[in-house]
N, CA, C and O of each residue as an XYZ file, in Angstrom:
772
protein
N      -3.231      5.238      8.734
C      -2.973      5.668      7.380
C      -1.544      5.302      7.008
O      -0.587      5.469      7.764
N      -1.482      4.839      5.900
C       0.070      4.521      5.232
C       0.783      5.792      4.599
O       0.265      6.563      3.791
N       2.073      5.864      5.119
C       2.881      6.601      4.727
C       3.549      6.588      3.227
O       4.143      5.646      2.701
N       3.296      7.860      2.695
C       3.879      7.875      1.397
C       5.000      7.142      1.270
O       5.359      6.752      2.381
N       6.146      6.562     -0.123
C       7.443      5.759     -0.488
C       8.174      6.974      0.235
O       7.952      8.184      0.274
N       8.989      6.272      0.705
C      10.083      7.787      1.357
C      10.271      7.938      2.356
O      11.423      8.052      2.775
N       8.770      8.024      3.456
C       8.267      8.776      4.912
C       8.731      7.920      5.773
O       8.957      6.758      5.433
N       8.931      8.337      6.949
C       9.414      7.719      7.916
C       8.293      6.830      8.631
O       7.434      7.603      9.054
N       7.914      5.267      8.982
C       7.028      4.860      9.223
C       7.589      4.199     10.834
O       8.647      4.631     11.290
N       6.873      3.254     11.528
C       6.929      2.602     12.498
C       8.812      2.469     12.418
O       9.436      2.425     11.358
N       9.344      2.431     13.601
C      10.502      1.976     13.776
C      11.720      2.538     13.482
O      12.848      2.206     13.848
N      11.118      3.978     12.339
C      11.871      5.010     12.143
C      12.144      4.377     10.936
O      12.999      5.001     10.306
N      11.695      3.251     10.300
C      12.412      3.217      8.882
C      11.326      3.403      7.913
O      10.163      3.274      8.295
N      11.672      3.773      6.365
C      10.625      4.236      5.663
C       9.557      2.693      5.609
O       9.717      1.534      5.993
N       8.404      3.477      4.888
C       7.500      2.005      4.896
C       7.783      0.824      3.944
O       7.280     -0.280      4.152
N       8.761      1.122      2.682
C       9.674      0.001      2.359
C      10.452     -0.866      2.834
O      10.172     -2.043      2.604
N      11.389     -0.620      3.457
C      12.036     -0.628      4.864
C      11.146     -1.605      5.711
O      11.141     -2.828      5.567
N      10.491     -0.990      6.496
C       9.475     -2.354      7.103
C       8.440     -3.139      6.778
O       7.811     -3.899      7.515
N       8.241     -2.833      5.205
C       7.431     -3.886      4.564
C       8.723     -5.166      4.319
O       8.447     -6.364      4.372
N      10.044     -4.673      4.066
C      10.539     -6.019      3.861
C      11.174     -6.314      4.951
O      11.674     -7.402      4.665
N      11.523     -6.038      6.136
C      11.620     -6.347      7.522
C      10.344     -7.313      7.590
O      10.602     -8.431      7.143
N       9.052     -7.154      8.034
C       7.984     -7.721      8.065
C       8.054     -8.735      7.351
O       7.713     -9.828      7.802
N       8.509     -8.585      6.093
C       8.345     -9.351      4.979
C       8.848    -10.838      5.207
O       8.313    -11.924      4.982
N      10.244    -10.429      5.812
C      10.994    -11.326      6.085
C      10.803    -12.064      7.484
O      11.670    -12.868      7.828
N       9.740    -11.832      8.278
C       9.328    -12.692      9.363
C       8.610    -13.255      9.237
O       8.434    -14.093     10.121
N       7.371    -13.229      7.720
C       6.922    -13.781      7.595
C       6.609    -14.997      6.599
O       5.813    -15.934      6.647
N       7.862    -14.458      5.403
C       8.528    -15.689      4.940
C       8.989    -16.658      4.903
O      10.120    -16.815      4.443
N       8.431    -17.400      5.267
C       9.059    -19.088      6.304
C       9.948    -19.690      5.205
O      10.961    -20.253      5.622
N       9.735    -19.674      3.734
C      10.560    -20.465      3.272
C      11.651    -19.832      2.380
O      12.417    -20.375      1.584
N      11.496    -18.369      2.775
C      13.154    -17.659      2.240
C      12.605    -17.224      0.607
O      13.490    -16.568      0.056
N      11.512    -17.403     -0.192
C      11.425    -17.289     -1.334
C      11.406    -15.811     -1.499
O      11.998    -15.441     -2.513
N      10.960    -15.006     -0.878
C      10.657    -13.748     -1.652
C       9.550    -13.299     -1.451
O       9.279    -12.136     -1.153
N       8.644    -14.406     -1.633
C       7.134    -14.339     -1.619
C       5.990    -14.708     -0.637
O       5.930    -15.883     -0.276
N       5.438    -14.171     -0.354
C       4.208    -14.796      0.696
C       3.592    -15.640      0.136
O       2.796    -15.144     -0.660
N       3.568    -17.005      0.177
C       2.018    -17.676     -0.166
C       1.092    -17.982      0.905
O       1.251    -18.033      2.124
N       0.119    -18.169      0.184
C      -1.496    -18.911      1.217
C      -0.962    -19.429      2.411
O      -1.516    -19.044      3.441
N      -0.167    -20.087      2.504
C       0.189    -20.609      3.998
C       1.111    -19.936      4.605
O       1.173    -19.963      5.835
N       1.684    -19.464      4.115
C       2.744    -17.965      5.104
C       1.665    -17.017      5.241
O       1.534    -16.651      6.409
N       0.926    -16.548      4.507
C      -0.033    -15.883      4.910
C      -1.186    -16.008      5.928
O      -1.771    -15.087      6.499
N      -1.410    -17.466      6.050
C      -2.544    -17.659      6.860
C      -1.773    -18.382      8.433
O      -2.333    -18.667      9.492
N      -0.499    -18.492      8.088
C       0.347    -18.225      9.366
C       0.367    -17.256     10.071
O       0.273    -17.253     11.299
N       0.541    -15.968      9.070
C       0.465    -14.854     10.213
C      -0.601    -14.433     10.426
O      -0.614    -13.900     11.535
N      -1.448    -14.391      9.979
C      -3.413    -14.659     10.421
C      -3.316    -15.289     11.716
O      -3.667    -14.664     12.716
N      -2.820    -16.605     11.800
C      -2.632    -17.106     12.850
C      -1.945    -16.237     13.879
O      -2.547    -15.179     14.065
N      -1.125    -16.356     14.416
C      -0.039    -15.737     15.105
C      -0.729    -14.312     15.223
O      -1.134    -14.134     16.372
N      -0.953    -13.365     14.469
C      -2.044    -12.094     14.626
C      -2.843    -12.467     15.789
O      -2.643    -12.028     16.921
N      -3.904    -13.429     15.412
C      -4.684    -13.664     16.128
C      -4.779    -14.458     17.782
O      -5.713    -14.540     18.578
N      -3.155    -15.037     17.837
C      -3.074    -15.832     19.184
C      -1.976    -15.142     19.736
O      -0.820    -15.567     19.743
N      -2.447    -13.839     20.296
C      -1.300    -13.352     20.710
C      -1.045    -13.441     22.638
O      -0.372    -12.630     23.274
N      -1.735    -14.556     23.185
C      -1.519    -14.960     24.181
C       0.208    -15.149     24.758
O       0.667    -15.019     25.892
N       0.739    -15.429     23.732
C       2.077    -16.428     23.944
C       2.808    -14.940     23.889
O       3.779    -14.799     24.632
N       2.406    -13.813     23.054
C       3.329    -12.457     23.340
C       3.385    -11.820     24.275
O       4.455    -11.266     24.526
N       2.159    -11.637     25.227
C       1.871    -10.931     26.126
C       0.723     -9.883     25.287
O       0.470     -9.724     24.093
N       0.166     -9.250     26.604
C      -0.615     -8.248     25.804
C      -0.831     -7.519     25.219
O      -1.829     -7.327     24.524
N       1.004     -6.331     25.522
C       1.462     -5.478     25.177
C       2.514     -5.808     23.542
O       2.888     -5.200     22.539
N       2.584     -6.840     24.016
C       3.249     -7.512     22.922
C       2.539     -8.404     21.716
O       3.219     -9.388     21.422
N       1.717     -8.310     21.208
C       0.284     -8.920     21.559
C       0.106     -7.709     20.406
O       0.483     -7.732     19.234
N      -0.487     -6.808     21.022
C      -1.100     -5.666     20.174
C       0.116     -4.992     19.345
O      -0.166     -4.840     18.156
N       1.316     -4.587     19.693
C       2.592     -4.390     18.276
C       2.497     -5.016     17.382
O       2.444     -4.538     16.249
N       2.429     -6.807     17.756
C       2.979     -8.018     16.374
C       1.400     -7.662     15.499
O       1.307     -7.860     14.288
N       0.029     -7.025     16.486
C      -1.050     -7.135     15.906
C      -0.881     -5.803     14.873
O      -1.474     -5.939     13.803
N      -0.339     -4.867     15.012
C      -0.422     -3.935     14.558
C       0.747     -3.775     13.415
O       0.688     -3.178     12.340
N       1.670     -4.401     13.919
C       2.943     -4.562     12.697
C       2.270     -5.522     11.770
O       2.485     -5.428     10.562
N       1.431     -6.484     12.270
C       0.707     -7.946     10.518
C       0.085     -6.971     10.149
O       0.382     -6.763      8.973
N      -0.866     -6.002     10.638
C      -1.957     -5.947     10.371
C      -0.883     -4.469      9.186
O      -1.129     -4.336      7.987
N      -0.233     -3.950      9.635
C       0.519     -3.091      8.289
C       1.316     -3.612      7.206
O       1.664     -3.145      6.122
N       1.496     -4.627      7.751
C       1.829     -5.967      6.813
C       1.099     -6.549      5.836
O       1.427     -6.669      4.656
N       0.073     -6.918      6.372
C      -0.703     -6.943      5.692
C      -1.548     -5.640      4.316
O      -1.672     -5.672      3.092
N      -1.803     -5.006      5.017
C      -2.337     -3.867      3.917
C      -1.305     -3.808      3.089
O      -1.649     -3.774      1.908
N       0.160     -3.777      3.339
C       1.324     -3.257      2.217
C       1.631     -4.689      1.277
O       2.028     -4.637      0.113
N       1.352     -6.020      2.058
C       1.222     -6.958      1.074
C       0.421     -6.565     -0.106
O       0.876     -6.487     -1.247
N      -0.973     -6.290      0.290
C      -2.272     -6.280     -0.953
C      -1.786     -5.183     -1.317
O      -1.457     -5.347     -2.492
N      -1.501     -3.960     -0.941
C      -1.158     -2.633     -2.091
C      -0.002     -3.229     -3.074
O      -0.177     -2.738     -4.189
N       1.021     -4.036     -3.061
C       2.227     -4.259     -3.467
C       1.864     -5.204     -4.219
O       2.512     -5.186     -5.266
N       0.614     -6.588     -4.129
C      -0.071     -7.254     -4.903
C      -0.554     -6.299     -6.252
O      -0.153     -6.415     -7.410
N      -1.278     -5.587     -5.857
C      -1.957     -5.174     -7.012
C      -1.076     -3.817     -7.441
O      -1.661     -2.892     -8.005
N      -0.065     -3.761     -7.235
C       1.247     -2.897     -7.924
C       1.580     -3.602     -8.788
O       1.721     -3.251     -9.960
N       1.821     -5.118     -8.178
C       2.850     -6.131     -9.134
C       2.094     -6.566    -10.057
O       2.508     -6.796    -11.193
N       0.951     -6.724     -9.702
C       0.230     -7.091    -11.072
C      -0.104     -5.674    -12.300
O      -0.438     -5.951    -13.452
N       0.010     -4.576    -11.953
C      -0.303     -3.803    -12.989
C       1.078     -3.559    -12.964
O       0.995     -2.408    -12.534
N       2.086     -3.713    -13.069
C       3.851     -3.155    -13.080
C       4.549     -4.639    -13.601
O       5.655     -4.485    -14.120
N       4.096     -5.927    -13.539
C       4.775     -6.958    -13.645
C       5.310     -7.649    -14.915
O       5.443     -8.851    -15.142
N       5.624     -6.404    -15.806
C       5.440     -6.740    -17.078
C       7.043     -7.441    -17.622
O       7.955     -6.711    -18.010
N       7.138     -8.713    -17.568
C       8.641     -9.923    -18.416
C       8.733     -9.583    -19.873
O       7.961    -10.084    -20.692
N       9.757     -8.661    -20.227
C      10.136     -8.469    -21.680
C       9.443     -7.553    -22.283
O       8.306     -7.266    -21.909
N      10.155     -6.859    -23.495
C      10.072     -5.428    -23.798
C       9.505     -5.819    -25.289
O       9.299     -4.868    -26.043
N       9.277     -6.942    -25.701
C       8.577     -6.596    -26.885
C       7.006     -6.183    -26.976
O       6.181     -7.096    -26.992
N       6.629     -5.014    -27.029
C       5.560     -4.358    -26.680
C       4.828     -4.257    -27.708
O       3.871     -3.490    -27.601
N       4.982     -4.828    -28.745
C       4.328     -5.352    -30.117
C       3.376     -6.196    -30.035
O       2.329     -6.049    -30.666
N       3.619     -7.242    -29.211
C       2.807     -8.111    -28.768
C       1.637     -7.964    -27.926
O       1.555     -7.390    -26.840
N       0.627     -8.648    -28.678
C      -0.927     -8.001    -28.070
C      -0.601     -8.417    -26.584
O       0.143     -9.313    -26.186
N      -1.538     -7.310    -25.717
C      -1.343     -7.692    -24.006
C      -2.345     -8.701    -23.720
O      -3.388     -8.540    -24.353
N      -2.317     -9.540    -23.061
C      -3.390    -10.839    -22.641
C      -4.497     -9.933    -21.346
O      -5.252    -10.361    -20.473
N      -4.260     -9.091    -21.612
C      -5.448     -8.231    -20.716
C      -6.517     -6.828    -21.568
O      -7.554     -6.208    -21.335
N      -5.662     -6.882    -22.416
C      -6.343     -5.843    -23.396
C      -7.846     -6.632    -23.904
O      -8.269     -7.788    -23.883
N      -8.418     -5.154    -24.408
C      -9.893     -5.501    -24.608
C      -9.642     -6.280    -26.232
O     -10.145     -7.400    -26.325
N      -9.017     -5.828    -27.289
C      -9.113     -7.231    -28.171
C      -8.826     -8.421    -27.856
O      -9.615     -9.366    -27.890
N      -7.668     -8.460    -27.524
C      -8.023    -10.019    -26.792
C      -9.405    -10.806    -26.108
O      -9.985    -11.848    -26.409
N      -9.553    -10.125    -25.401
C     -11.027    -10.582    -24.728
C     -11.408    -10.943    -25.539
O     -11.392    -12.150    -25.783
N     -12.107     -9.733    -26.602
C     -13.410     -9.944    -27.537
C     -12.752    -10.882    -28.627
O     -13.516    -11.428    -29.423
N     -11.452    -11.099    -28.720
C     -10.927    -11.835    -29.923
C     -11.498    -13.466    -29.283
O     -12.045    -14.455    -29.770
N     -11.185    -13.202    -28.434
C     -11.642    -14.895    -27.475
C     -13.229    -14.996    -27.120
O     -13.652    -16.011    -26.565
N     -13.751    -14.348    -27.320
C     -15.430    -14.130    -27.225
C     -15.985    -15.048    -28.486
O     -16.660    -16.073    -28.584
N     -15.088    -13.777    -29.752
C     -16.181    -14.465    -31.044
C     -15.259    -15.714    -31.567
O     -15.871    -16.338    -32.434
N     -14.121    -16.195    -31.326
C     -13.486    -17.521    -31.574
C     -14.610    -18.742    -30.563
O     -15.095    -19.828    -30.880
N     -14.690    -17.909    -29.258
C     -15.557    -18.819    -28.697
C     -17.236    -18.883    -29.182
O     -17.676    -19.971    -28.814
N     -17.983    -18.312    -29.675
C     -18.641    -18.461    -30.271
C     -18.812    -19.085    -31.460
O     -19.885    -19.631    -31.712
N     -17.687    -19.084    -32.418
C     -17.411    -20.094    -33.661
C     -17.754    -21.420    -32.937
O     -18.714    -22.157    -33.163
N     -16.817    -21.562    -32.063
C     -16.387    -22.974    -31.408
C     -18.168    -23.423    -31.078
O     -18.755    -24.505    -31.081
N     -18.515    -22.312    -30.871
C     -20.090    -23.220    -30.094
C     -21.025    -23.142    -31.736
O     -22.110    -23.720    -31.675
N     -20.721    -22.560    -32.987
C     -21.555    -22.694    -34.051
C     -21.283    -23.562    -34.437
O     -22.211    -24.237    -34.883
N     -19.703    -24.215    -34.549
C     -19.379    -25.475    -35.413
C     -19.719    -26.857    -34.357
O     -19.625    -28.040    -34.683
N     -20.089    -26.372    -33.161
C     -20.709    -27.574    -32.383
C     -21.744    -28.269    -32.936
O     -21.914    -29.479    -33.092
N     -22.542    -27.125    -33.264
C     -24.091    -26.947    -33.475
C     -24.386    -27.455    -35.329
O     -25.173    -28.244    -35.852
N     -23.628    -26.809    -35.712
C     -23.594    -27.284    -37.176
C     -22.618    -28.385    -37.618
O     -22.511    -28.581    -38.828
N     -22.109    -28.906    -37.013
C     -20.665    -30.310    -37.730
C     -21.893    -31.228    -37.281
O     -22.221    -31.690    -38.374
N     -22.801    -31.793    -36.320
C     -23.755    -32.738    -36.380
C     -24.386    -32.419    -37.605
O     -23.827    -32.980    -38.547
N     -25.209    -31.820    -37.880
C     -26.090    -31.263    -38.540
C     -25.369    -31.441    -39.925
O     -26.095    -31.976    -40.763
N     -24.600    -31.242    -40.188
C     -23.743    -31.792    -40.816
C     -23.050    -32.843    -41.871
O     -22.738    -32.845    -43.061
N     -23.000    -33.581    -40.944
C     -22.578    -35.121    -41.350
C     -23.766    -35.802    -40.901
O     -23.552    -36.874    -40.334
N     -24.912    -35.455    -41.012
C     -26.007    -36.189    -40.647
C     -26.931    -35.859    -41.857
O     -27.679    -36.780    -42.185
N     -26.992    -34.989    -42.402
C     -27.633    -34.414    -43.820
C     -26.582    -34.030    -45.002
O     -25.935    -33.018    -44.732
N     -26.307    -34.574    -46.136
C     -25.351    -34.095    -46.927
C     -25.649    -32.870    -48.340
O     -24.972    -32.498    -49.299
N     -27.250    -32.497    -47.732
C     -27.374    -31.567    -48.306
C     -27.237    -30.176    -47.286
O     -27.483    -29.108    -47.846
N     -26.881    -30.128    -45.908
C     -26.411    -29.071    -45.205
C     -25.136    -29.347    -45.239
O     -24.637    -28.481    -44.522
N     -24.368    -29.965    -45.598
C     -22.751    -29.557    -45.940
C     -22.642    -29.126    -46.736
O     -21.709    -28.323    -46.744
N     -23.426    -29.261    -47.993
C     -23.151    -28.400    -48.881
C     -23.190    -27.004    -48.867
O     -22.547    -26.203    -49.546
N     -24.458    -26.729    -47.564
C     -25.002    -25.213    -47.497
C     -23.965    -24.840    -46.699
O     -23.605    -23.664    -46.646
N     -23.316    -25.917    -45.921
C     -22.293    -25.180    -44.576
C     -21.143    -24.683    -44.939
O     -20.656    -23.697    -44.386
N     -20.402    -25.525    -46.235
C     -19.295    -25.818    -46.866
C     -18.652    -24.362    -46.874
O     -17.496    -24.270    -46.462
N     -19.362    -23.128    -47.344
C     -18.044    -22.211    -46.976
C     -17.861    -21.445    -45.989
O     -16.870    -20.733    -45.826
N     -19.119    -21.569    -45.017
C     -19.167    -21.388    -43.420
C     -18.322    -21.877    -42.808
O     -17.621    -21.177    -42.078
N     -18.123    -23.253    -42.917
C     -16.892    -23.590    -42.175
C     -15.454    -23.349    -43.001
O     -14.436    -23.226    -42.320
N     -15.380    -23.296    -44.133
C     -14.042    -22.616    -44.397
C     -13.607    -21.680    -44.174
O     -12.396    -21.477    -44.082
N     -14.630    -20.730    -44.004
C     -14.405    -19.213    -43.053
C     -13.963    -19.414    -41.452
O     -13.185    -18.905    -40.645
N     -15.107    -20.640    -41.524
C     -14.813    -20.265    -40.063
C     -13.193    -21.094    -39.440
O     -12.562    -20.747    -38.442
N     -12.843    -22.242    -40.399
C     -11.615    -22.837    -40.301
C     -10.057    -21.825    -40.386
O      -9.028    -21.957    -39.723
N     -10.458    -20.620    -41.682
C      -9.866    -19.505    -41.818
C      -9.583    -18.812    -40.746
O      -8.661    -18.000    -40.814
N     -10.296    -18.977    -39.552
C     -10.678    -17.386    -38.523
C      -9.676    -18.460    -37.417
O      -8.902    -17.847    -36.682
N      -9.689    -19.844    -37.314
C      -9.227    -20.625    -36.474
C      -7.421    -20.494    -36.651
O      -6.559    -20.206    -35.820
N      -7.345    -20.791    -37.892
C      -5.687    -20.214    -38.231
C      -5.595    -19.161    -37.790
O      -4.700    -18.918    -36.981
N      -6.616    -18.074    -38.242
C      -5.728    -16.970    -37.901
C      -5.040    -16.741    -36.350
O      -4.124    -15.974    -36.053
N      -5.719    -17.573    -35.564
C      -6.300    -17.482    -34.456
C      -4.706    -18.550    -33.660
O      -4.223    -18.266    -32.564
N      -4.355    -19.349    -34.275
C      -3.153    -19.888    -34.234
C      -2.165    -18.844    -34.002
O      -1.600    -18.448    -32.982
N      -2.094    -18.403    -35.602
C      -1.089    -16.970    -35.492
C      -1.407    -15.823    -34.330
O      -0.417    -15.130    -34.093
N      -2.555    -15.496    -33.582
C      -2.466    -14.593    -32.987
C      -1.961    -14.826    -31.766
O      -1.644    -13.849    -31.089
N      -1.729    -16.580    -31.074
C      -1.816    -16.792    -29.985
C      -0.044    -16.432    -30.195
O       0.541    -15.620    -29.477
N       0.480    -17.045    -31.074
C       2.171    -16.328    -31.298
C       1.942    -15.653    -31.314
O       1.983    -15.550    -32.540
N       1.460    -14.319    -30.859
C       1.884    -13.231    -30.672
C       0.726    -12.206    -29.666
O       0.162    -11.118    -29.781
N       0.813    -13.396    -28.600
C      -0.003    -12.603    -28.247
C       0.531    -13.039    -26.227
O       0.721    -14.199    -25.860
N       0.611    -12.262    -25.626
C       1.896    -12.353    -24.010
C       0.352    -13.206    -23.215
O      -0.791    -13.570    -23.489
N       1.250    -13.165    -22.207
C       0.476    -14.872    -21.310
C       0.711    -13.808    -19.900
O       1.343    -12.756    -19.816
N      -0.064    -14.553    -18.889
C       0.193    -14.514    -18.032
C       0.605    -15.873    -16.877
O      -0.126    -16.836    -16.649
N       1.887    -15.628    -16.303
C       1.924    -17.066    -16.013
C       1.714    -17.380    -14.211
O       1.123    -16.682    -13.388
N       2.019    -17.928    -14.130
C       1.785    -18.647    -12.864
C       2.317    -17.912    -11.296
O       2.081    -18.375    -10.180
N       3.116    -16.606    -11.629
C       2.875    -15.431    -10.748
C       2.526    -14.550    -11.152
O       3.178    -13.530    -10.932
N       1.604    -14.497    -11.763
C       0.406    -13.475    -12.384
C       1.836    -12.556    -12.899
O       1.586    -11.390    -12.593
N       3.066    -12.620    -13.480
C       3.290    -11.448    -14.282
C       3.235    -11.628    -15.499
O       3.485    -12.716    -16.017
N       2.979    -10.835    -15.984
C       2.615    -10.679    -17.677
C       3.364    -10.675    -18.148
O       4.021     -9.661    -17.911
N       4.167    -11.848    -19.410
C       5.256    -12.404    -20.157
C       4.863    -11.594    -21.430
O       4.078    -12.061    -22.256
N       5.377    -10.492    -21.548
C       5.922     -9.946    -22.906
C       6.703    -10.171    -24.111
O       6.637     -9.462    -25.114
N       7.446    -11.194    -23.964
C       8.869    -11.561    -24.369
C       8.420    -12.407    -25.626
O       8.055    -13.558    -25.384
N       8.401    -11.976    -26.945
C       8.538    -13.353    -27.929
C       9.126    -14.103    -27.889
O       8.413    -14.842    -28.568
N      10.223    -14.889    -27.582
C      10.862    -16.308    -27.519
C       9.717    -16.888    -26.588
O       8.942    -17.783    -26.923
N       9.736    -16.167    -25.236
C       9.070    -17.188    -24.212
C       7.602    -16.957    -24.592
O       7.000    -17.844    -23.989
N       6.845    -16.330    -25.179
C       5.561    -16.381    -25.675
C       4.987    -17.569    -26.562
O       3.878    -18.083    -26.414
N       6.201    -18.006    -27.768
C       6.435    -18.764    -28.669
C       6.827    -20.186    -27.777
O       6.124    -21.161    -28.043
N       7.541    -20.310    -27.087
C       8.020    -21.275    -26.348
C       6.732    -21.943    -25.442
O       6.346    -23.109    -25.529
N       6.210    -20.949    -24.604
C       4.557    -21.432    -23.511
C       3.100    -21.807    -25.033
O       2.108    -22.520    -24.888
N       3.406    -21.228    -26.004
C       2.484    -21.604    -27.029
C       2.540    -23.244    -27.468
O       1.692    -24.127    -27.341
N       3.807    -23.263    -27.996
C       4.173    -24.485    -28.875
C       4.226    -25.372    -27.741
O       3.387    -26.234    -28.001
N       4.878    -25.702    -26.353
C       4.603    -26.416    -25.479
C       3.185    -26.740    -24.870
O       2.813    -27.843    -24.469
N       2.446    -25.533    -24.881
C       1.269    -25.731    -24.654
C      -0.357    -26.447    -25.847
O      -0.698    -27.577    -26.197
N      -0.907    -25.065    -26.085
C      -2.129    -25.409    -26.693
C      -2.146    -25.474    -27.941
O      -3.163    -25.902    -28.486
N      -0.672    -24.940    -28.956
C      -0.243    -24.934    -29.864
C      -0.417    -26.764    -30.832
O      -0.272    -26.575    -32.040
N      -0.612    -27.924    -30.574
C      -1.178    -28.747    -31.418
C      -2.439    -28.775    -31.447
O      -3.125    -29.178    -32.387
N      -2.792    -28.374    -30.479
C      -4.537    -28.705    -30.416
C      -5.176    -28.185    -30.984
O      -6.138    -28.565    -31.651
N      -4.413    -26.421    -30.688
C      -5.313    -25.783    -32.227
C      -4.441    -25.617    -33.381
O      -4.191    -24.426    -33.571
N      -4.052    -26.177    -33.975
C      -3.443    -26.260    -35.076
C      -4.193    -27.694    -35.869
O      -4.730    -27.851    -36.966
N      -4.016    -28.278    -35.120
C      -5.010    -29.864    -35.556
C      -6.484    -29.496    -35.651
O      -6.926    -29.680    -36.785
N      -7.128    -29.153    -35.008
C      -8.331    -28.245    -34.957
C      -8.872    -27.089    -35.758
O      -9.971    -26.534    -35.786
N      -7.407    -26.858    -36.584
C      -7.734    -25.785    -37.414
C      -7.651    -25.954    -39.021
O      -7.696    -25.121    -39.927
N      -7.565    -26.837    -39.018
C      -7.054    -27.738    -40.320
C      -8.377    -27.695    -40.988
O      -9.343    -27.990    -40.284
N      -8.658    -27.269    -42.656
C     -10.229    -27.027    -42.887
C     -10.019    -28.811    -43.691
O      -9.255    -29.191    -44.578
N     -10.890    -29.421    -43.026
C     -10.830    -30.558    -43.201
C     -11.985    -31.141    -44.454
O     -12.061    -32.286    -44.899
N     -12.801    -29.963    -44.818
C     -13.611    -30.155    -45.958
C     -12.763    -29.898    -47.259
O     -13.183    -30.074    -48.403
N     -11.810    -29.561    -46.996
C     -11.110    -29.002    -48.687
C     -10.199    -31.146    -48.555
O      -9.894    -31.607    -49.655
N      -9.999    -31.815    -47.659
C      -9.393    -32.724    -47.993
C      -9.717    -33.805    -49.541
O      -8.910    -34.247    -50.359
N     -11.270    -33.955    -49.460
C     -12.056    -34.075    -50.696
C     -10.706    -33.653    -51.845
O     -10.109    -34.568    -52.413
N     -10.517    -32.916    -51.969
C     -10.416    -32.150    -52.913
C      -9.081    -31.860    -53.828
O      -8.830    -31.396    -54.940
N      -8.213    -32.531    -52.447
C      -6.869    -32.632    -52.666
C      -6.470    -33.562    -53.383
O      -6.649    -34.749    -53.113
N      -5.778    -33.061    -54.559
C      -5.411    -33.950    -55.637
C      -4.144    -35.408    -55.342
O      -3.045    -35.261    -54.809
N      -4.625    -36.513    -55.778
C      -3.212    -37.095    -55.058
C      -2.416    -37.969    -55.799
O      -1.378    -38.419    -55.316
């Protein structure tokens, strides 16, 4: 059983204490962090404990193996605690609108699949489609604007709160594609020139 933050664990130091003791033997490249192959190093080494002795052998097995568990508890700490920047205005990229906001955008995406053939292949269903897709071109902007303002998660799973860098991973990222994509391209007709 793991000892409460505080308690005195293996070695006499609390279990913070020898999670980053541990931590640090098994960090091969000094980052901070365990990855997949520091991890499946000490999998290794756990498991070949010939070269320790027997007695020695079952400690290193018993120190990974608490190592281990306080890795995954501290994983899924950091991911619900890992939150970059305080603007809390900004929709969370884990919240349930989001989801469902990305559900029925993705569903547009699969109606205007289905109907842009249908489409430009009959010019009496553009006429019928004509303010279907301006709605639905409408819902695509909006959909622009929400991604400004709406936090990311990046590439160590912590959740980027921060408007500059929200705005910054947008516009570098997926920010032309849907913006070009969102353009209601039936009103062009129409534009006086």
């Amino acid at each position: 059983m793991m000892v409460e933050h505080g308690e005195m664990g293996l070695d006499g130091m609390t279990s913070n204490e020898l999670a980053e003791k541990m931590m640090n033997e098994v960090d091969i490249d000094g980052d901070g962090q365990i990855d997949m192959d520091e991890f499946t190093q000490m999998l290794k080494k756990t498991s070949n404990g010939s070269a320790l002795g027997k007695t020695g052998a079952l400690t290193y097995n018993h120190r990974m193996s608490q190592l281990a568990k306080n890795v995954l508890i501290a994983h899924q700490k950091k991911i619900e605690n890992s939150i970059v920047g305080e603007d809390m205005w900004l929709i969370h990229p884990l919240s349930n609108f989001h989801a469902t906001w990305d559900i029925v955008v993705s569903l547009l995406i699969l109606l205007t699949v289905v109907t842009m053939p249908l489409a430009l292949g009959w010019e009496e269903l553009n006429e019928y489609f004509f303010g279907m897709n301006l709605a639905v071109d409408f819902i695509f902007l909006l959909d622009v604007c929400k991604n400004f303002c709406t936090g990311y998660v990046d590439e160590n799973e912590a959740i980027i709160m921060n408007a500059e860098l929200v705005r910054k991973n947008y516009l570098t990222g997926f920010f032309v594609t849907d913006f070009c994509s969102s353009i209601p391209l039936d009103l062009i007709p129409f534009v006086p020139l």
